[in-house]
PDBQT receptor file of N, H, CA, C and O in Angstrom, charges set to zero:
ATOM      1  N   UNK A   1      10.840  -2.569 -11.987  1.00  0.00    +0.000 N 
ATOM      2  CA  UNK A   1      10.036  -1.525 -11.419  1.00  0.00    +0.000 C 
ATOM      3  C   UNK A   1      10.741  -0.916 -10.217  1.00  0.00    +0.000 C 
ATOM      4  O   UNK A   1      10.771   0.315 -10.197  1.00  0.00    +0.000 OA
ATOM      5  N   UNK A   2      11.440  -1.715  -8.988  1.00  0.00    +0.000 N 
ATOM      6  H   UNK A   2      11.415  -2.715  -9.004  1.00  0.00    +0.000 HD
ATOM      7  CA  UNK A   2      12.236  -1.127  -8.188  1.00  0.00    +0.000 C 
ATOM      8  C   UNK A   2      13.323  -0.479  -8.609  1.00  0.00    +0.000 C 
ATOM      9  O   UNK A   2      13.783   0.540  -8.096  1.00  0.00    +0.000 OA
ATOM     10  N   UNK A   3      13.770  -1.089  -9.597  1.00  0.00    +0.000 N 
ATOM     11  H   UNK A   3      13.396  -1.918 -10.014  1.00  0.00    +0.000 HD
ATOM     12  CA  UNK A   3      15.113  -0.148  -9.978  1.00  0.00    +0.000 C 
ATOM     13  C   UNK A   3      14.598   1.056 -10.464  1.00  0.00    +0.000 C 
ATOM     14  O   UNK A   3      15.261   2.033 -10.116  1.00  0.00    +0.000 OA
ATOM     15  N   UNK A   4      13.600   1.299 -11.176  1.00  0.00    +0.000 N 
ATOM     16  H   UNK A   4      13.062   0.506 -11.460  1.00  0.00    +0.000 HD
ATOM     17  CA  UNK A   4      13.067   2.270 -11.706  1.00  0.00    +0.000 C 
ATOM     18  C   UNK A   4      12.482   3.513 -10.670  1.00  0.00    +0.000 C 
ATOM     19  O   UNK A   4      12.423   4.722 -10.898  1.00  0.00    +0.000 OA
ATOM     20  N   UNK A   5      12.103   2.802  -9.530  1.00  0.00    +0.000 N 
ATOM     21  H   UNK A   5      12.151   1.820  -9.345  1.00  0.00    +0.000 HD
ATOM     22  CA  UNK A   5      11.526   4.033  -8.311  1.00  0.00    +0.000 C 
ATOM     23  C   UNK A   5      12.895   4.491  -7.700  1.00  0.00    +0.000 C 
ATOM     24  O   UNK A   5      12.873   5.688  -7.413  1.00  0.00    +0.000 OA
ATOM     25  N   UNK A   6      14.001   3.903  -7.444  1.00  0.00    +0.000 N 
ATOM     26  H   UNK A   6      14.019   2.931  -7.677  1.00  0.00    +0.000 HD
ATOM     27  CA  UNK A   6      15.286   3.838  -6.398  1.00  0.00    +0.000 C 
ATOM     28  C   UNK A   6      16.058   4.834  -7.510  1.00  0.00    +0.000 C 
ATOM     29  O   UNK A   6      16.792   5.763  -7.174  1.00  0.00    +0.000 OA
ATOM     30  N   UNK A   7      15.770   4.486  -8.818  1.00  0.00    +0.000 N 
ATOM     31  H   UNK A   7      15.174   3.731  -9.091  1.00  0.00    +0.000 HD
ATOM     32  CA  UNK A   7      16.723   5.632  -9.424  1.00  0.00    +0.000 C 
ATOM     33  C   UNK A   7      15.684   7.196  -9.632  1.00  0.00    +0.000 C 
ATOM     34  O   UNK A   7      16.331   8.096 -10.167  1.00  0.00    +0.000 OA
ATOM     35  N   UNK A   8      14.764   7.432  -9.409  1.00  0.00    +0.000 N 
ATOM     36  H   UNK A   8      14.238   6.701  -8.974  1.00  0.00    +0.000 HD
ATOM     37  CA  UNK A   8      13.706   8.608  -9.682  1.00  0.00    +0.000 C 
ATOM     38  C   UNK A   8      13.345   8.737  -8.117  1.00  0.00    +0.000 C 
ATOM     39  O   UNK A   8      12.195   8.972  -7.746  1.00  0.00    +0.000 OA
ATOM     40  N   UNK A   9      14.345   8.578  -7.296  1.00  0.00    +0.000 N 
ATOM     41  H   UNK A   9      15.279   8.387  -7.597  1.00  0.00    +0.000 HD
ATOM     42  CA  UNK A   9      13.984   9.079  -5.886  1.00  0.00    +0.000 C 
ATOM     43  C   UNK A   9      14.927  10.358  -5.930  1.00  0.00    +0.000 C 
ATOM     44  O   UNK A   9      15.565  10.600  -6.955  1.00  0.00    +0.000 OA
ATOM     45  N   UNK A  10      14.987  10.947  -5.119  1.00  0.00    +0.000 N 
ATOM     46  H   UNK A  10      14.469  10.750  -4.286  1.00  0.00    +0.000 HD
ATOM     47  CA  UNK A  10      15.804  12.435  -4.822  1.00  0.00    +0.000 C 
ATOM     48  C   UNK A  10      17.074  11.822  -3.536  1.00  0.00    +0.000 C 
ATOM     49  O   UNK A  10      17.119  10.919  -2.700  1.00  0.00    +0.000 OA
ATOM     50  N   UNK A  11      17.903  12.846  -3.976  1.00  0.00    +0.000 N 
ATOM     51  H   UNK A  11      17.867  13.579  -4.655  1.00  0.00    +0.000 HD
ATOM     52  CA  UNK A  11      18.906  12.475  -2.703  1.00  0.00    +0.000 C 
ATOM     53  C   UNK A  11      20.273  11.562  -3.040  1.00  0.00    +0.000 C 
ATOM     54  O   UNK A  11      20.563  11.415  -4.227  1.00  0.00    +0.000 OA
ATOM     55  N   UNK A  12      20.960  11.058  -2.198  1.00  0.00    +0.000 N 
ATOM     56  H   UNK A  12      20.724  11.177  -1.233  1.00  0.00    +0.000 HD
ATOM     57  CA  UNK A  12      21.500   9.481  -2.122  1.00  0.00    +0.000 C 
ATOM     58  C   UNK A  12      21.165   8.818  -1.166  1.00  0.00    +0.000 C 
ATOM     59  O   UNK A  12      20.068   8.961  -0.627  1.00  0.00    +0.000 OA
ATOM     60  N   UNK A  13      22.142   7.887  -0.746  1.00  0.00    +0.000 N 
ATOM     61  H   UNK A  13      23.033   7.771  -1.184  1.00  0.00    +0.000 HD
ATOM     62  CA  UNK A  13      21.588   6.748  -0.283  1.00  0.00    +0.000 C 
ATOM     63  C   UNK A  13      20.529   6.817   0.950  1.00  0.00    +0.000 C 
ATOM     64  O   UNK A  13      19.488   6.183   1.125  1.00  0.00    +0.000 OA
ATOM     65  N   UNK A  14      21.048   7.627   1.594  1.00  0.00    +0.000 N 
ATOM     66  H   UNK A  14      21.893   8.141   1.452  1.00  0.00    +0.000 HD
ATOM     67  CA  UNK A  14      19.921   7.607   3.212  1.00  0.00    +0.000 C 
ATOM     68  C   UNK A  14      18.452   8.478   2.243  1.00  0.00    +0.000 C 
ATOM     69  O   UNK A  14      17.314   8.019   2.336  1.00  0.00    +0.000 OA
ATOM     70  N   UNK A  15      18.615   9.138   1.787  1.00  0.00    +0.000 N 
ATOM     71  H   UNK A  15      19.540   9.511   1.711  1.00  0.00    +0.000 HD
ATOM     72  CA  UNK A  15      17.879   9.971   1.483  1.00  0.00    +0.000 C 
ATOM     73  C   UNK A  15      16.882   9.250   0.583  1.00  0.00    +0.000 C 
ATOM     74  O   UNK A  15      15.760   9.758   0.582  1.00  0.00    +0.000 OA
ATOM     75  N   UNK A  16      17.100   7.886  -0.388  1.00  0.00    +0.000 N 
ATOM     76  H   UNK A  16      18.011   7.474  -0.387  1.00  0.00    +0.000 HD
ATOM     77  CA  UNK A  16      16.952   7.215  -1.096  1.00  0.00    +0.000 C 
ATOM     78  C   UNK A  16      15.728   6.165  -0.138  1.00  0.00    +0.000 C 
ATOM     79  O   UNK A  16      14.590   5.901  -0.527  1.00  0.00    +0.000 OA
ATOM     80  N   UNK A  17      16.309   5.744   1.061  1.00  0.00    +0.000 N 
ATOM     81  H   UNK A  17      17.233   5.958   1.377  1.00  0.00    +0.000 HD
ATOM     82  CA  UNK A  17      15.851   5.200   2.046  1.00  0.00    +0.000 C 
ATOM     83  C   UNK A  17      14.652   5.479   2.643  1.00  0.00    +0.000 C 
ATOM     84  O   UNK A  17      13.599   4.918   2.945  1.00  0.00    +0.000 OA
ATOM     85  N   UNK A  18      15.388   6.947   2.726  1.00  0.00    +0.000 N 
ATOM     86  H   UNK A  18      16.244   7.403   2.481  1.00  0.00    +0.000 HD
ATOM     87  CA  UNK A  18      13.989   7.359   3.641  1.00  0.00    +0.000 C 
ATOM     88  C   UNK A  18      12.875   7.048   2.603  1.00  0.00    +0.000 C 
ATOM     89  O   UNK A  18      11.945   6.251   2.731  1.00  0.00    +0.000 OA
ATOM     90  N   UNK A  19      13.228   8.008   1.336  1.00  0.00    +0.000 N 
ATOM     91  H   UNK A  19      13.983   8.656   1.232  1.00  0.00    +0.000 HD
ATOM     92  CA  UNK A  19      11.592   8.005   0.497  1.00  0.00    +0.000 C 
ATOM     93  C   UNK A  19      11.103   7.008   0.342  1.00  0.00    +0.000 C 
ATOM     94  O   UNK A  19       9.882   6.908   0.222  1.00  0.00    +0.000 OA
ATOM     95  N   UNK A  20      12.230   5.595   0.285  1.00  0.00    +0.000 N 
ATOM     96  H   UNK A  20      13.222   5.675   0.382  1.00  0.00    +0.000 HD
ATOM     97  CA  UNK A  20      11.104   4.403  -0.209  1.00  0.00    +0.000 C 
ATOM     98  C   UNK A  20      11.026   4.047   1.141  1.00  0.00    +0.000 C 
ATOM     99  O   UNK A  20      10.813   2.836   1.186  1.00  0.00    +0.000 OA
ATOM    100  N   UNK A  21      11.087   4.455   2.090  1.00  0.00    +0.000 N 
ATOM    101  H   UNK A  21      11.261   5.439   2.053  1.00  0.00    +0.000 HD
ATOM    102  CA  UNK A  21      10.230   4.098   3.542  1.00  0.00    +0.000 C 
ATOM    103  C   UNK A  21       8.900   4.580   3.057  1.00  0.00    +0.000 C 
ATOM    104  O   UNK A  21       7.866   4.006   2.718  1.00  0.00    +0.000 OA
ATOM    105  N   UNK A  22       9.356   6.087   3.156  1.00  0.00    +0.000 N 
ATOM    106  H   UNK A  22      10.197   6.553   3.432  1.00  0.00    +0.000 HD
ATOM    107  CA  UNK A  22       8.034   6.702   3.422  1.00  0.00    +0.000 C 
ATOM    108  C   UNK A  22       7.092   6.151   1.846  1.00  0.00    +0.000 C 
ATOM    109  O   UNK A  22       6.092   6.870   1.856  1.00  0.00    +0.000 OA
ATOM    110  N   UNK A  23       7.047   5.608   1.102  1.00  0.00    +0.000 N 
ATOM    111  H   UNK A  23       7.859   5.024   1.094  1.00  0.00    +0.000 HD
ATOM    112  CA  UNK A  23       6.159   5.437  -0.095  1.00  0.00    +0.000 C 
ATOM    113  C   UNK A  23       5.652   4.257   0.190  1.00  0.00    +0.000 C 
ATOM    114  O   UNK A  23       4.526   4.035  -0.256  1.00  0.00    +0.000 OA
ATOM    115  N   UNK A  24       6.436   3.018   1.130  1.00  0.00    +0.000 N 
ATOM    116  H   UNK A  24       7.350   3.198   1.493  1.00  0.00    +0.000 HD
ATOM    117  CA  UNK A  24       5.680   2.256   1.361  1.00  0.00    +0.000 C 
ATOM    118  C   UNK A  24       4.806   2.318   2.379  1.00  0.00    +0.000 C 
ATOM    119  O   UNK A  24       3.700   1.785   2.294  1.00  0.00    +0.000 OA
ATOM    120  N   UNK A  25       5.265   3.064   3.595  1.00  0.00    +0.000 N 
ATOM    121  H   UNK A  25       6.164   3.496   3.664  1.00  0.00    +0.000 HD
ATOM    122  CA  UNK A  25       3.686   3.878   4.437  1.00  0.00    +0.000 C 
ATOM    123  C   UNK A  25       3.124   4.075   3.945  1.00  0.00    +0.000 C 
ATOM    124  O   UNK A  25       2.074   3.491   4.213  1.00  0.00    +0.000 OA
ATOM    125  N   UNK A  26       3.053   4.893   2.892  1.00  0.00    +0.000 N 
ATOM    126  H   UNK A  26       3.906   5.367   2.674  1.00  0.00    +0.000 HD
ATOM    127  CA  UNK A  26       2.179   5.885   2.303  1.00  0.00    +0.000 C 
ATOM    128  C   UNK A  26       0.838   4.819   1.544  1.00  0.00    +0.000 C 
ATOM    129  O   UNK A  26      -0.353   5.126   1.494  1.00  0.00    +0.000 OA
ATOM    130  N   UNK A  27       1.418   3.635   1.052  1.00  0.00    +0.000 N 
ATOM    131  H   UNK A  27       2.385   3.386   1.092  1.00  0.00    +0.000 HD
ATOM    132  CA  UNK A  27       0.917   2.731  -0.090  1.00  0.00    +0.000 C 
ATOM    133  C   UNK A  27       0.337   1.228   0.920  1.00  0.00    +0.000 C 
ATOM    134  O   UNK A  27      -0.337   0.287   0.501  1.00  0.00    +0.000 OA
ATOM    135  N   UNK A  28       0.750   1.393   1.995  1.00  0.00    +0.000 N 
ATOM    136  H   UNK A  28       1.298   2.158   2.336  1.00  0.00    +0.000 HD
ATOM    137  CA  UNK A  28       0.293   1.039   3.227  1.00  0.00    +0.000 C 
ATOM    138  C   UNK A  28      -1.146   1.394   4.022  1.00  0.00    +0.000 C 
ATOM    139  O   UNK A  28      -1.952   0.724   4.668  1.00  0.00    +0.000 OA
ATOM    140  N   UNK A  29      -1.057   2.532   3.705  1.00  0.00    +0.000 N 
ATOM    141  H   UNK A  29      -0.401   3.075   3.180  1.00  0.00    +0.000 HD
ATOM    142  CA  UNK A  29      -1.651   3.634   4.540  1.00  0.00    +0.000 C 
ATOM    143  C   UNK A  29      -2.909   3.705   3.681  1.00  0.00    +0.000 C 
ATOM    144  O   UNK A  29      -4.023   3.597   4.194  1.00  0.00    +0.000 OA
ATOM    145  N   UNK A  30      -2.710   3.908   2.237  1.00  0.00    +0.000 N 
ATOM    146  H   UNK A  30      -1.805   3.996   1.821  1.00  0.00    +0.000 HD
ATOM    147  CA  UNK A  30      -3.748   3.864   1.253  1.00  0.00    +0.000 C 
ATOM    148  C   UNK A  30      -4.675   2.639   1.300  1.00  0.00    +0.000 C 
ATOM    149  O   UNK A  30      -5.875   2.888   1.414  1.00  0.00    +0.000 OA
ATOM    150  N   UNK A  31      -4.382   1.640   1.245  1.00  0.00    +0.000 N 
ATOM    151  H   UNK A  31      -3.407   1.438   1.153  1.00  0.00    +0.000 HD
ATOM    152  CA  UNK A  31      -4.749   0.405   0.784  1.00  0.00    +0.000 C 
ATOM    153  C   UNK A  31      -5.651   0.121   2.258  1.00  0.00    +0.000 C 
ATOM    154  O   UNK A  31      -6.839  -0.200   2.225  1.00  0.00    +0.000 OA
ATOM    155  N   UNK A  32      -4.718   0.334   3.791  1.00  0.00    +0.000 N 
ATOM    156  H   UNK A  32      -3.753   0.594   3.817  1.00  0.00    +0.000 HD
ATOM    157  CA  UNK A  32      -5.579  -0.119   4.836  1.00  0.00    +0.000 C 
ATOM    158  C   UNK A  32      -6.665   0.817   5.076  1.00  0.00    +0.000 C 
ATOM    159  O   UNK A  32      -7.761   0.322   5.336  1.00  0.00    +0.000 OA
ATOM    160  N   UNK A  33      -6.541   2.254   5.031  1.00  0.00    +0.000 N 
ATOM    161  H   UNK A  33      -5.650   2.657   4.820  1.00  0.00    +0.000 HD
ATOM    162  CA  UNK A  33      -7.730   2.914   4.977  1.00  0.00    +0.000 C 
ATOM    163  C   UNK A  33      -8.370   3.361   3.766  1.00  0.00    +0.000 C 
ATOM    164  O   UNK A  33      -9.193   4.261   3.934  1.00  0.00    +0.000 OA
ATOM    165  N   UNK A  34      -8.232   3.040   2.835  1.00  0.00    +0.000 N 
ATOM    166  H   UNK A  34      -7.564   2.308   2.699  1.00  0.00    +0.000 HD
ATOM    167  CA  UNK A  34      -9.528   3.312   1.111  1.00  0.00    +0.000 C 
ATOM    168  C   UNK A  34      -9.722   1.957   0.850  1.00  0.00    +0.000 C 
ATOM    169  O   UNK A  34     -10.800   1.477   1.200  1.00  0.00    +0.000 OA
ATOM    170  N   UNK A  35      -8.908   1.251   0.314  1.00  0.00    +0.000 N 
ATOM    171  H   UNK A  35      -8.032   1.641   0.030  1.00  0.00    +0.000 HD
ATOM    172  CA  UNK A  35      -8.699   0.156  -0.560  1.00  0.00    +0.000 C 
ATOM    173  C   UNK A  35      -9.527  -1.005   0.015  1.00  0.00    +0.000 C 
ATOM    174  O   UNK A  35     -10.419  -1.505  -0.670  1.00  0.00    +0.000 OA
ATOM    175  N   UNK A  36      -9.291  -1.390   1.097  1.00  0.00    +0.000 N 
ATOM    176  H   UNK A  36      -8.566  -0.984   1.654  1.00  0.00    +0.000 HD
ATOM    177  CA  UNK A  36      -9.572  -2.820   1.999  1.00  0.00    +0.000 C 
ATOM    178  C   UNK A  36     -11.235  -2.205   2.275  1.00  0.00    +0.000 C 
ATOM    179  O   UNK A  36     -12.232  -2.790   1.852  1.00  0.00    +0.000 OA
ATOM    180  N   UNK A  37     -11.269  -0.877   3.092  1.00  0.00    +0.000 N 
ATOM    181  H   UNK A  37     -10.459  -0.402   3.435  1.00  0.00    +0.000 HD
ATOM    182  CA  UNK A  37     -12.668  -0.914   3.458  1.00  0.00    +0.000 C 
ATOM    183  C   UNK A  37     -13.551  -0.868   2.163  1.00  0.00    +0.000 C 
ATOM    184  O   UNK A  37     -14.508  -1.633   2.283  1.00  0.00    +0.000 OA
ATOM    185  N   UNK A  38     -13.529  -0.256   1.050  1.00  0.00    +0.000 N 
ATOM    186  H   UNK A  38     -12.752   0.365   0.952  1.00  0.00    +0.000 HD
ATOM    187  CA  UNK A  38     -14.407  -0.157  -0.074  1.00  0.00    +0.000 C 
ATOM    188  C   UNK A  38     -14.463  -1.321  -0.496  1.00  0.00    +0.000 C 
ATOM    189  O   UNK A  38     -15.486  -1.638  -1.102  1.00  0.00    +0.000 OA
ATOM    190  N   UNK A  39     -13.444  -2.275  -0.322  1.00  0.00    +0.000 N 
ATOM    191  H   UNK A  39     -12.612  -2.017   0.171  1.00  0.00    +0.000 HD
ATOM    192  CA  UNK A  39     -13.592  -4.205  -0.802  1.00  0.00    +0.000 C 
ATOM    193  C   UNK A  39     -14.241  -4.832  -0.122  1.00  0.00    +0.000 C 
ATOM    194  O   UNK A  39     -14.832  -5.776  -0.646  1.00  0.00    +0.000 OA
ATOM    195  N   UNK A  40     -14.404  -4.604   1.236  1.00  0.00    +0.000 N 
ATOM    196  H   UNK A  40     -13.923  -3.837   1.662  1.00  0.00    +0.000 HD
ATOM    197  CA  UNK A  40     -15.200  -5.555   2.277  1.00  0.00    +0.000 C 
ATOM    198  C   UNK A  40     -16.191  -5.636   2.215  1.00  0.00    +0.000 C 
ATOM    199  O   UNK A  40     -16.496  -6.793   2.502  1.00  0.00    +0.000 OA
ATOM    200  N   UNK A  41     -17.296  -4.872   1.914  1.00  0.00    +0.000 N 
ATOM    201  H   UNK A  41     -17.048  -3.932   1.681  1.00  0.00    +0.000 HD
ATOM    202  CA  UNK A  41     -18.586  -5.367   1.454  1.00  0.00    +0.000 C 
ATOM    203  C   UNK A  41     -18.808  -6.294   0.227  1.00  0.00    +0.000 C 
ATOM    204  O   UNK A  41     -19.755  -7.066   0.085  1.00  0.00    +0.000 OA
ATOM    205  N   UNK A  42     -17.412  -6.018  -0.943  1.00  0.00    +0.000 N 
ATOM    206  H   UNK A  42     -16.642  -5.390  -0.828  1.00  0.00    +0.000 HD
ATOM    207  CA  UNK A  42     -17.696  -6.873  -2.068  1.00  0.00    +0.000 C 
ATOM    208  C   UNK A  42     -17.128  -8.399  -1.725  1.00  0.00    +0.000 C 
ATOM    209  O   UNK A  42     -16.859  -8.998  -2.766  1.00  0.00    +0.000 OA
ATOM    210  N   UNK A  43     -16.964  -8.917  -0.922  1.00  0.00    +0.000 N 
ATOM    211  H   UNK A  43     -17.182  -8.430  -0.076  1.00  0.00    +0.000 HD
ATOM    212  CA  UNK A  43     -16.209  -9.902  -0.438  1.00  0.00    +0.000 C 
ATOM    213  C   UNK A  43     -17.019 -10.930  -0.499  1.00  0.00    +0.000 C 
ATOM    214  O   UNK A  43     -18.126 -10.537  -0.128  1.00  0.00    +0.000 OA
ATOM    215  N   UNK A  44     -17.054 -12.371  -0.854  1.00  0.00    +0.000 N 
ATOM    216  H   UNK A  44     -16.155 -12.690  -1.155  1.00  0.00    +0.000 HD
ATOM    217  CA  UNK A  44     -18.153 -13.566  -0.336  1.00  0.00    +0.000 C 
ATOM    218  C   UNK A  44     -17.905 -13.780   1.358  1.00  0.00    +0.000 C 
ATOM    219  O   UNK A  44     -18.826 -14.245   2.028  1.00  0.00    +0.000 OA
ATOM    220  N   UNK A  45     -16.923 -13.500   1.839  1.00  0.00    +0.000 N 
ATOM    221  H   UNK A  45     -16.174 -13.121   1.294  1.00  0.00    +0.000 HD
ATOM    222  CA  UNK A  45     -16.698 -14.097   2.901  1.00  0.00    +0.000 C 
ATOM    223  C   UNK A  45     -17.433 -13.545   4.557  1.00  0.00    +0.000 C 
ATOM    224  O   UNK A  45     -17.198 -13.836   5.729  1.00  0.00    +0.000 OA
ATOM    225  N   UNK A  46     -18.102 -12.906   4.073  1.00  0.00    +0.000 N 
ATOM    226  H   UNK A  46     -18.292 -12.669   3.120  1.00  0.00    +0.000 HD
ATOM    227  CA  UNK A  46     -18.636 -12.063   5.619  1.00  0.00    +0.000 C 
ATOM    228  C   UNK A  46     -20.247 -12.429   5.504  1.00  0.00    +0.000 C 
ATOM    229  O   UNK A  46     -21.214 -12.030   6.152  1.00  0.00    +0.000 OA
ATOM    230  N   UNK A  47     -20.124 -13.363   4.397  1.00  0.00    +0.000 N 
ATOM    231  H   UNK A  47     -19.338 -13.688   3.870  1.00  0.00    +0.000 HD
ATOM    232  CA  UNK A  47     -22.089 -14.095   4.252  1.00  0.00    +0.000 C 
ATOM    233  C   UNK A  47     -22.436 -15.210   5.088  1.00  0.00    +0.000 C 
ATOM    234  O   UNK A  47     -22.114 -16.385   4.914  1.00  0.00    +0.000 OA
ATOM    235  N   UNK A  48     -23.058 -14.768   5.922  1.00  0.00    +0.000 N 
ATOM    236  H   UNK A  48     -23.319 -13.814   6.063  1.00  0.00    +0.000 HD
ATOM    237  CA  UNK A  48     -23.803 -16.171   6.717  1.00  0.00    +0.000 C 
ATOM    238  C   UNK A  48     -25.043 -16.731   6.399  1.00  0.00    +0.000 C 
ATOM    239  O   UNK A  48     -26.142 -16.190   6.529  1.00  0.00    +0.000 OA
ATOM    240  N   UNK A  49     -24.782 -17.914   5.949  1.00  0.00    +0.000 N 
ATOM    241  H   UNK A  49     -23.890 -18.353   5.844  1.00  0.00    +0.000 HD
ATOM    242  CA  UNK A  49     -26.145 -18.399   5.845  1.00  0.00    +0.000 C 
ATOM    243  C   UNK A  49     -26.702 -19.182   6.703  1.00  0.00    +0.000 C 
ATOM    244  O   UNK A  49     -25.966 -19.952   7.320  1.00  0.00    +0.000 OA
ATOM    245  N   UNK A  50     -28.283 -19.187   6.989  1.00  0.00    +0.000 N 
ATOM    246  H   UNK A  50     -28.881 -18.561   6.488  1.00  0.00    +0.000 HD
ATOM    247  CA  UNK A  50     -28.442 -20.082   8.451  1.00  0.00    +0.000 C 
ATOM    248  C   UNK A  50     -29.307 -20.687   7.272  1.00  0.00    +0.000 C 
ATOM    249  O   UNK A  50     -30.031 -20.012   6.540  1.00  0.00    +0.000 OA
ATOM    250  N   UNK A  51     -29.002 -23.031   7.136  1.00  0.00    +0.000 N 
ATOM    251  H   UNK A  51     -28.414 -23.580   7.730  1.00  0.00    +0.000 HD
ATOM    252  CA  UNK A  51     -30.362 -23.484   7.040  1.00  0.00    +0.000 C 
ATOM    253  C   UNK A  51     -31.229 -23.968   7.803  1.00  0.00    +0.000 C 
ATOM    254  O   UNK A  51     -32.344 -24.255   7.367  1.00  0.00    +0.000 OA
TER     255      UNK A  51
């Protein structure tokens, strides 16, 4: 799969760099603001039970 993104990037090498910088921000960026908050309510772990 990496070889597959590194060869369908634009550019050469720096240029290669940058994009898979910037795609892992990007996939970073997704996950901490959509991904994680829409999961946290489905989570067991934020349940308190008092007996």
């Amino acid at each position: 799969m990496y070889t597959w993104i590194w060869r369908h990037l634009p550019g050469g090498r720096p240029g290669k760099i940058a994009g898979s910088l910037l795609l892992v921000v990007a996939v970073s960026a997704l996950l901490l603001f959509v991904v994680f908050p829409w999961l946290d309510p489905h989570l067991p772990f934020n349940q308190i039970t008092v007996r």
